[in-house]
Backbone as ProteinMPNN parsed JSONL, in Angstrom:
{"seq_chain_A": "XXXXXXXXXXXXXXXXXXXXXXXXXXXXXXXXXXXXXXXXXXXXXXXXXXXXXXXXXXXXXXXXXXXXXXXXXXXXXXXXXXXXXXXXXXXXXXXXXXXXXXX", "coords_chain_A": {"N_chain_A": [[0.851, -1.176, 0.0], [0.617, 2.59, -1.023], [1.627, 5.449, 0.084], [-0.128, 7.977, -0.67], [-0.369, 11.949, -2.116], [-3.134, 13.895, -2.418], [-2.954, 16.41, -4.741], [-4.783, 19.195, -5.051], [-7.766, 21.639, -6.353], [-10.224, 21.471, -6.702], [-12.505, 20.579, -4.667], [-14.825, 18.433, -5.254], [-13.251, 16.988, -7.637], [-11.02, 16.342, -6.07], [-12.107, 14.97, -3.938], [-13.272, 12.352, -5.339], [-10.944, 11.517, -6.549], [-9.553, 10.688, -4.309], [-11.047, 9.05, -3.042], [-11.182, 6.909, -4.841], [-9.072, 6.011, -4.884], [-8.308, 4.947, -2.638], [-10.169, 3.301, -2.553], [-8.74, 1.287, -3.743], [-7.008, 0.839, -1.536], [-4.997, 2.614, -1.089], [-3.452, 4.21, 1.419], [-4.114, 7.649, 1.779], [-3.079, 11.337, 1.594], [-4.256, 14.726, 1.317], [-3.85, 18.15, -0.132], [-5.049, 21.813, -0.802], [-3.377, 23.166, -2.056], [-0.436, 24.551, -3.311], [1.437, 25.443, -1.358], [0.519, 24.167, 1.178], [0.804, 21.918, 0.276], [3.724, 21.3, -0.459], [4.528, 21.608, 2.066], [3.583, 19.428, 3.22], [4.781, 17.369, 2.168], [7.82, 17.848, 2.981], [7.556, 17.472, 5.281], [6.467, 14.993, 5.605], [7.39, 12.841, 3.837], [5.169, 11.556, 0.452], [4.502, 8.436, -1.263], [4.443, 8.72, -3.347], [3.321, 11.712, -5.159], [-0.112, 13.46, -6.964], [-0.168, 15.892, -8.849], [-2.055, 18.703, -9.7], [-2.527, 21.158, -12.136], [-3.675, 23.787, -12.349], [-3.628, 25.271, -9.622], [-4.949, 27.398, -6.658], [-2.615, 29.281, -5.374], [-0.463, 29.288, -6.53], [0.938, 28.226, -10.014], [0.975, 24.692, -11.13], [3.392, 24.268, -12.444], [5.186, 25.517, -11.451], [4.813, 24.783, -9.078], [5.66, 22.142, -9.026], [8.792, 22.622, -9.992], [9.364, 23.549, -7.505], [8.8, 21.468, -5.547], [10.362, 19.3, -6.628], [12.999, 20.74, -5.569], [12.992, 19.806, -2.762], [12.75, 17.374, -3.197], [12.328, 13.984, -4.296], [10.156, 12.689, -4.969], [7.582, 10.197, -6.69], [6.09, 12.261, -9.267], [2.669, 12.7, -10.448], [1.086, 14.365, -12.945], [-1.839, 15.592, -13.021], [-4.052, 16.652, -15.111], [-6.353, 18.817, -17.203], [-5.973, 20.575, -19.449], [-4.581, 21.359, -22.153], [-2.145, 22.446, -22.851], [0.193, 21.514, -24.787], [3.48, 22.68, -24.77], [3.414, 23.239, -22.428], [3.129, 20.576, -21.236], [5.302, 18.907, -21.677], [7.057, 20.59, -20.675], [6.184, 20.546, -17.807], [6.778, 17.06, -18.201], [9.45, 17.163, -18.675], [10.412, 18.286, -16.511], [10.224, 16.15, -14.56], [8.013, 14.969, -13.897], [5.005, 12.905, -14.405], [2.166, 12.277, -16.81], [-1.281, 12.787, -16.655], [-4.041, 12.891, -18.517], [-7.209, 14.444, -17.779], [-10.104, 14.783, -19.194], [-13.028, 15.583, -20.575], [-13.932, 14.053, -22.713]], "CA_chain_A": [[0.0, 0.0, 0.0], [1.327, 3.473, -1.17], [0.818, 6.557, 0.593], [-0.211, 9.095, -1.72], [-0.847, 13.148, -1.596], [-3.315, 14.764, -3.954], [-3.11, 18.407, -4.79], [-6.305, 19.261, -6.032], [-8.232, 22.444, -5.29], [-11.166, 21.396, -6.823], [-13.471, 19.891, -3.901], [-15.504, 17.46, -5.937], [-12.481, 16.399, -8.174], [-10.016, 15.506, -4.76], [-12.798, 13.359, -3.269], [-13.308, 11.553, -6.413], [-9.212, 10.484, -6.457], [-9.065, 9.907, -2.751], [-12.105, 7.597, -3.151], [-10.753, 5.636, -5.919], [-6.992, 5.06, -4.197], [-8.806, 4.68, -0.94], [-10.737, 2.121, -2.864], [-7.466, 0.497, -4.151], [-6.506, 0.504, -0.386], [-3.755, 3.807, -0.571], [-3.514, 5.755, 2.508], [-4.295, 9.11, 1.412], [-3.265, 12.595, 2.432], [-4.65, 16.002, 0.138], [-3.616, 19.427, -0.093], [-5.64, 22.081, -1.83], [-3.027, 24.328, -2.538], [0.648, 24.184, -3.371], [2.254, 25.432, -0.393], [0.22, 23.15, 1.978], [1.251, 20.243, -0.5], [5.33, 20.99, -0.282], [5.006, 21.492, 3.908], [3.46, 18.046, 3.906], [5.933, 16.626, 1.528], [8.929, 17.842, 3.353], [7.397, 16.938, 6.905], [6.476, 13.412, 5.791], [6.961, 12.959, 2.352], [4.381, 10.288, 0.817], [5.273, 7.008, -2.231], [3.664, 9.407, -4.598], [1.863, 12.451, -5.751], [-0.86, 13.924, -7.739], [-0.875, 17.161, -9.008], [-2.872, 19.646, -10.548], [-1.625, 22.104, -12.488], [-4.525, 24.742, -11.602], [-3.903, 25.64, -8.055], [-5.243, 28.721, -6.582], [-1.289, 29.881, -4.755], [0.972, 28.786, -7.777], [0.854, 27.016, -11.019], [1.326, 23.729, -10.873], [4.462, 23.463, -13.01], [5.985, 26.288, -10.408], [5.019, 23.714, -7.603], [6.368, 20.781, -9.42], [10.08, 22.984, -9.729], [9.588, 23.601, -5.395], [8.665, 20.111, -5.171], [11.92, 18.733, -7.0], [13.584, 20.932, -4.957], [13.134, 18.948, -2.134], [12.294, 15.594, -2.855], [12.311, 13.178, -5.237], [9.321, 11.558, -5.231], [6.827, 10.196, -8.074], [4.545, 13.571, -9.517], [1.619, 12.611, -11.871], [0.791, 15.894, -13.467], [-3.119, 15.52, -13.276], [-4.555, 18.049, -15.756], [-7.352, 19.085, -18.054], [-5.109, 21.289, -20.087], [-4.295, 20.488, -23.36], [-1.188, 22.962, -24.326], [1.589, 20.329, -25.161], [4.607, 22.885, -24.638], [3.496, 23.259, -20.998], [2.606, 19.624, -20.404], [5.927, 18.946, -22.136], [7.781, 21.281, -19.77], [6.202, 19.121, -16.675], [7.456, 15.79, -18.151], [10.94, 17.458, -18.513], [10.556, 18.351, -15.202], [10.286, 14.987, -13.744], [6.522, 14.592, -13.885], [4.164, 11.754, -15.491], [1.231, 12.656, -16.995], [-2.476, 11.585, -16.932], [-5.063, 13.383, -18.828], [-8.209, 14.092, -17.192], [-10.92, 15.364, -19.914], [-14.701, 15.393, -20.471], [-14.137, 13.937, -23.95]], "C_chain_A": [[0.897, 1.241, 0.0], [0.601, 4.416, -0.5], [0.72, 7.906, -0.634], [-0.65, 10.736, -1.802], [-1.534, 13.387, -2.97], [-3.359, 15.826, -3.458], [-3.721, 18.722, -5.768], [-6.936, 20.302, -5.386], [-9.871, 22.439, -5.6], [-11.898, 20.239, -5.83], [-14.057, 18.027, -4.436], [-13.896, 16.376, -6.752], [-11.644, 15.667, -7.046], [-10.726, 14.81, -4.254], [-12.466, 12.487, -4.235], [-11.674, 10.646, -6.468], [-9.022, 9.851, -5.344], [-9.723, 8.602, -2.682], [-11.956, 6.61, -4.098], [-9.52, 5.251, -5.214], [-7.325, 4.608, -2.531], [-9.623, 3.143, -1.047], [-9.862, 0.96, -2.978], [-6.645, 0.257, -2.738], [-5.081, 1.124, -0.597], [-4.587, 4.161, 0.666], [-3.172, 7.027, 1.646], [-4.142, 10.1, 2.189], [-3.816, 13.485, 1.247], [-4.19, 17.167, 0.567], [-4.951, 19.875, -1.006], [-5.385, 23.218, -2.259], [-1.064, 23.818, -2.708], [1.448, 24.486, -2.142], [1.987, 24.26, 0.724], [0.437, 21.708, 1.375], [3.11, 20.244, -0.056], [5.232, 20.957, 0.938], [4.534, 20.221, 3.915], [4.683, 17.108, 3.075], [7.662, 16.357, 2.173], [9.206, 17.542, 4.572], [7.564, 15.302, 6.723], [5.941, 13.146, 4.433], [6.301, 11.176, 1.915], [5.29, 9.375, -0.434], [5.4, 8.057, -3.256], [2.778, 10.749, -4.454], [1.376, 12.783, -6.812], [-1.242, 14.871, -7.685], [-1.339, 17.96, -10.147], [-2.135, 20.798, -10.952], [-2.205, 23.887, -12.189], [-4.382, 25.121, -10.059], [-4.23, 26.996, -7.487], [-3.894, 29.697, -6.138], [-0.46, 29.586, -5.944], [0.455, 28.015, -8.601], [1.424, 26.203, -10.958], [2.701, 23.442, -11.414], [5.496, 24.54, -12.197], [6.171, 25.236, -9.153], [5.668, 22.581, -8.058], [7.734, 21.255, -9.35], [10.293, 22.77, -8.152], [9.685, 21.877, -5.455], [10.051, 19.246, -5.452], [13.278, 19.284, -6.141], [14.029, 20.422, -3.646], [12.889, 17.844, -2.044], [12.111, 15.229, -4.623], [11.236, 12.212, -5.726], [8.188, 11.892, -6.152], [5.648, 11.236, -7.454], [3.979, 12.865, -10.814], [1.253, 13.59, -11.932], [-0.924, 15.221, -14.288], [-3.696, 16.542, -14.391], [-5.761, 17.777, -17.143], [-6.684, 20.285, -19.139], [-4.291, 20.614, -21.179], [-2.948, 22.01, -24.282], [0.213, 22.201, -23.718], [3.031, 20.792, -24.541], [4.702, 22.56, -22.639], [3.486, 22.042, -20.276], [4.351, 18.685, -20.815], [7.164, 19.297, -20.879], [7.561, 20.368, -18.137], [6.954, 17.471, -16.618], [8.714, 15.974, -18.352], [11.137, 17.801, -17.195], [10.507, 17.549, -14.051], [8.958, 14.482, -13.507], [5.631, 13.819, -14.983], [3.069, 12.813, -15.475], [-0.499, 12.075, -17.078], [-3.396, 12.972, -17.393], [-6.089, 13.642, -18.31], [-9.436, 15.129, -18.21], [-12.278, 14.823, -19.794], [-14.62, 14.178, -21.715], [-14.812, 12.329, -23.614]], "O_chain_A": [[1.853, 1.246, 0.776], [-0.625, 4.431, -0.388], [1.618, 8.512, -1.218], [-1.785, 10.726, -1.327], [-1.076, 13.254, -4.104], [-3.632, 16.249, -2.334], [-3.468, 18.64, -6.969], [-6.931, 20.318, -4.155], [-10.673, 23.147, -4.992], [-11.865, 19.064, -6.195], [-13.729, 16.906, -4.048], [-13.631, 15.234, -6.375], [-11.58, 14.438, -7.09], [-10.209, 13.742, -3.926], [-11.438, 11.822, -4.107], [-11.467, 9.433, -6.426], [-8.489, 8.748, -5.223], [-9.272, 7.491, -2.403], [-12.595, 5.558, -4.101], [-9.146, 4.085, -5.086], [-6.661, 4.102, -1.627], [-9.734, 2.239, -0.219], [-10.099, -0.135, -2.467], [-5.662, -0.483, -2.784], [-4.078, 0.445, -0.379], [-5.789, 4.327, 0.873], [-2.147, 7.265, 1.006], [-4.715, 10.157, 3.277], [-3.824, 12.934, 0.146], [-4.094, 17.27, 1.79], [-5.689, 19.13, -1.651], [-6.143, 24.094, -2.677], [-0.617, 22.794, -2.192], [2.263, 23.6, -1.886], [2.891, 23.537, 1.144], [0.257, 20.629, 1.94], [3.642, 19.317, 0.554], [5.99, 20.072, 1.337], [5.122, 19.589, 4.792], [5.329, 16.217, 3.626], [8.425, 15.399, 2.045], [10.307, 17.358, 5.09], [8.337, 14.543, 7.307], [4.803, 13.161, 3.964], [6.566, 10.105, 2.46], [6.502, 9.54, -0.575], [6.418, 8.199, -3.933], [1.752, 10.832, -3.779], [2.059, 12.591, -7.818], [-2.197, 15.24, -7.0], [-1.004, 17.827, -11.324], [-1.269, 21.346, -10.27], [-1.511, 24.87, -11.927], [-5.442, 25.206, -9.438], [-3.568, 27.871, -8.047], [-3.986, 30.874, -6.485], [0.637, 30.101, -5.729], [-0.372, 27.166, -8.271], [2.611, 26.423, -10.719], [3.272, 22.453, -10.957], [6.695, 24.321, -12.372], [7.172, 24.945, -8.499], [6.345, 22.018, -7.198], [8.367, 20.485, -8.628], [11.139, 22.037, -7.64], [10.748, 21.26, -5.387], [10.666, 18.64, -4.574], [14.313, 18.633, -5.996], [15.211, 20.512, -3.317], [12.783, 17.232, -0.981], [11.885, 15.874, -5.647], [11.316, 11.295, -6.543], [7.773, 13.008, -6.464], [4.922, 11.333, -6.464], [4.568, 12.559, -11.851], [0.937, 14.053, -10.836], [-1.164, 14.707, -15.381], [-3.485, 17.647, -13.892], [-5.901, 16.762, -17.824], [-7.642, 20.912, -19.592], [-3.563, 19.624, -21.107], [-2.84, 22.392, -25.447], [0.908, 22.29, -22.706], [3.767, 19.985, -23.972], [5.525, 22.009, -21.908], [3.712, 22.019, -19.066], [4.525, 17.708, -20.086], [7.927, 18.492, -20.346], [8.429, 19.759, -17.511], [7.444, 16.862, -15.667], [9.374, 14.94, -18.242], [12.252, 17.527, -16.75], [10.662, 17.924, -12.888], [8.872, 13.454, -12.836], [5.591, 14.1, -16.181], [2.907, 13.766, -14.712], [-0.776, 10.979, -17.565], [-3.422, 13.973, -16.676], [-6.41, 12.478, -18.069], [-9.564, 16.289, -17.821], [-12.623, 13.863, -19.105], [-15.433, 13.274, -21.523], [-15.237, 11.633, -24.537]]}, "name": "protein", "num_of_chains": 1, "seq": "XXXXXXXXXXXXXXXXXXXXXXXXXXXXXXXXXXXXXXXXXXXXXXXXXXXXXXXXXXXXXXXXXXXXXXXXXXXXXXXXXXXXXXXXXXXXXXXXXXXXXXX"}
């Protein structure tokens, strides 16, 4: 079992992940902002996270640089955002990607 953080500031959307990896039997922590995601990372950093690139304190590919800054651990770059250079710039930055669209 992995422990996993999402950083999600959308309400509805962060249940929805917790309740699927909660389903899969992760321990889950959440943020719903980037700073409160790196202080838990660097207090007690988890297997894995998941972040959003929308956050209301920083864009996500600003928090993914902080985040590398201290730690090494797996980022899935959650997003509904479809411009390539930027999603591009995350997976050069050490971050997987997962799509999340209506389509």
């Amino acid at each position: 079992m992995a422990t996993v953080l999402v950083v999600e500031d959308d309400e509805f959307v962060r249940s929805a992940i917790i309740h699927e990896l909660r389903r899969r039997e992760h321990a889950v922590r959440s943020a719903g902002c980037a700073l409160d995601a790196l202080r838990e990372i660097s207090q007690s950093p988890p297997d894995a996270v998941i972040l959003d690139l929308g956050l209301p304190d920083l864009d996500g590919s600003q928090a993914l640089r902080m985040v590398r800054g201290v730690s090494d651990v797996p980022v899935i770059v959650a997003t509904a955002r479809d411009d390539e250079a930027e999603i591009v710039r995350c997976e050069n930055g050490g971050a997987a990607r997962t799509s999340l669209t209506s389509r």
